[in-house]
N, C-alpha and C positions, 0 to 999 in steps of 0.2 A: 723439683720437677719430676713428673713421670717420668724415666726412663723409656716408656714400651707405648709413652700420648702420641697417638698420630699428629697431634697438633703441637707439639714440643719443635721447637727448632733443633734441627742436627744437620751435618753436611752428611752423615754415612748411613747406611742401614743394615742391618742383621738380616739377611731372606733365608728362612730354613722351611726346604725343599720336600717335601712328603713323607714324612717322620712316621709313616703313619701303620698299622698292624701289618695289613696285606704285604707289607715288604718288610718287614723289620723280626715275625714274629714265626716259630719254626711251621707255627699253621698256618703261617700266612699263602696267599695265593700266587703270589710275586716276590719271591725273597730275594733279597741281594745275597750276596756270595757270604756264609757264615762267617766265615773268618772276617768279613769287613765290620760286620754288627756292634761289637765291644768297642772295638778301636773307635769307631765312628762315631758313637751315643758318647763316648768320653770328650773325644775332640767338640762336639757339638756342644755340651755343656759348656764347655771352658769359655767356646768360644760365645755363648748367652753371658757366661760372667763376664767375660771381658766387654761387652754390648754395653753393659746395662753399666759397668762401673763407667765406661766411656759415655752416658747417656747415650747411645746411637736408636734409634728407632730399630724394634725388631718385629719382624712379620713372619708369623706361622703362614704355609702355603701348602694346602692338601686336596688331591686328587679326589673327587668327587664326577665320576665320568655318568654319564647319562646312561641309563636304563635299552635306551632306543638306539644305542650305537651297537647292535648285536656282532657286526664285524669284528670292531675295536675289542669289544670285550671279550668276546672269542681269542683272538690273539691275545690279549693282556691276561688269560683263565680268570676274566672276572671281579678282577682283584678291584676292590676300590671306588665300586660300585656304589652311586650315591644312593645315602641311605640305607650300605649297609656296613655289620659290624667291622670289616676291614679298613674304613676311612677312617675309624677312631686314630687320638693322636696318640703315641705311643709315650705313658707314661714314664718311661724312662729319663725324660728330658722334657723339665720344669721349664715352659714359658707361661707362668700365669701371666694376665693381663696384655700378651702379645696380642696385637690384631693382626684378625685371621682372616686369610682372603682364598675363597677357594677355585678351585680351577676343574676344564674340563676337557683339557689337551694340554701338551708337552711342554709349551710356555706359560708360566707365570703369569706371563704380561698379555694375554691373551681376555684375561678379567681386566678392563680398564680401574679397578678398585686400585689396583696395584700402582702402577702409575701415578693415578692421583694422589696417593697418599704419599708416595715417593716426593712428588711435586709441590705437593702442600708443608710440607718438612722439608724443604729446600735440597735433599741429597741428591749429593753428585756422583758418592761412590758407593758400590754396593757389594758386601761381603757376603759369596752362598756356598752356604751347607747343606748336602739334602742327597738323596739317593738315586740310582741311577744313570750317573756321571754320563753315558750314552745316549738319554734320553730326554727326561725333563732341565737335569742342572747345562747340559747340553743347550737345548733348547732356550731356554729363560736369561741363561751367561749370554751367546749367539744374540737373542733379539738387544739384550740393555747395552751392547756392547754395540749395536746397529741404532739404537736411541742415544747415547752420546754419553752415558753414565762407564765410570771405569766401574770394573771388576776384577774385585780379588776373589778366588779359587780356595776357597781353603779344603787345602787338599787330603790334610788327615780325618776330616769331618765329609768326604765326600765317599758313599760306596758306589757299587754296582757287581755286575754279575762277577765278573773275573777282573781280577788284579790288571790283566791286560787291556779288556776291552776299558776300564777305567784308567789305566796310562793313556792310553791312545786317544782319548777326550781332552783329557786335560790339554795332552798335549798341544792336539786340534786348537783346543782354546788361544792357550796361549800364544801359539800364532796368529791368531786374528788379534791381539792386544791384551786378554785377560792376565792378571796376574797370580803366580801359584803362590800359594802363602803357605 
């Protein structure tokens, strides 16, 4: 069996959250907190090995915001702008053959791709790594957690700006029901 077949049956899924230059890379336009960078591409790995030997379906999910949101992008300096060099996925962390869904705000699940592919692979729980603890893994944890799917946190595979404002996510999480792993 594919490990990474959207069409493979699994109950869980791998969702890794905007891996992508603009935040991850020292040019980037949006970087998370350096010191989270290393720890986080390691935990991230690990946690695709552990995906794929468990068969669980794993979805790359990267930020592709539109051109014509000049607000948005103002605030965001830009970053991640579809179509350009910052949404590349950051080679540090090998998902070949993951299906990729991409987005164009804060949740995930905001691309119905996501969902269905969730749906069609019968998962009920959804394991996310991904940057920005405050923001998008915020956001995408918040909505699957309002869909009915549990959630685990995996919390050393999560960055964001400051150590703080990424405790205080989590934690946020975790009281609506997520799990910290």
């Amino acid at each position: 069996m594919d490990r990474t077949d959207p069409k493979a049956p699994t109950s869980r899924a791998l969702i890794l959250l905007d891996f992508q230059h603009d935040f991850l890379a020292n040019d980037g336009r949006l970087p998370v907190a350096r010191h989270h960078v290393d720890p986080v591409l390691a935990a991230a790995r690990l946690a695709v090995d552990q995906a794929r030997d468990r068969g669980d379906l794993i979805i790359k999910v990267g930020n592709e915001f539109r051109r014509q949101d000049v607000l948005g992008n103002l605030f965001r300096r830009r970053a991640a702008v579809a179509g350009s060099p910052g949404t590349a996925w950051d080679h540090r962390i090998n998902v070949d053959g993951a299906l990729y869904v991409p987005k164009s705000a804060g949740s995930a699940f905001t691309n119905p791709a996501l969902e269905a592919a969730l749906q069609a692979c019968g998962v009920r729980t959804v394991a996310i790594a991904g940057l920005f603890a405050k923001g998008c893994v915020y956001a995408t944890a918040a909505a699957a957690l309002r869909r009915g799917y549990a959630v685990e946190l995996l919390q050393d595979a999560i960055a964001c700006s400051s150590d703080r404002s990424r405790a205080q996510s989590l934690e946020r999480l975790s009281g609506q029901g997520a799990t910290l792993t």
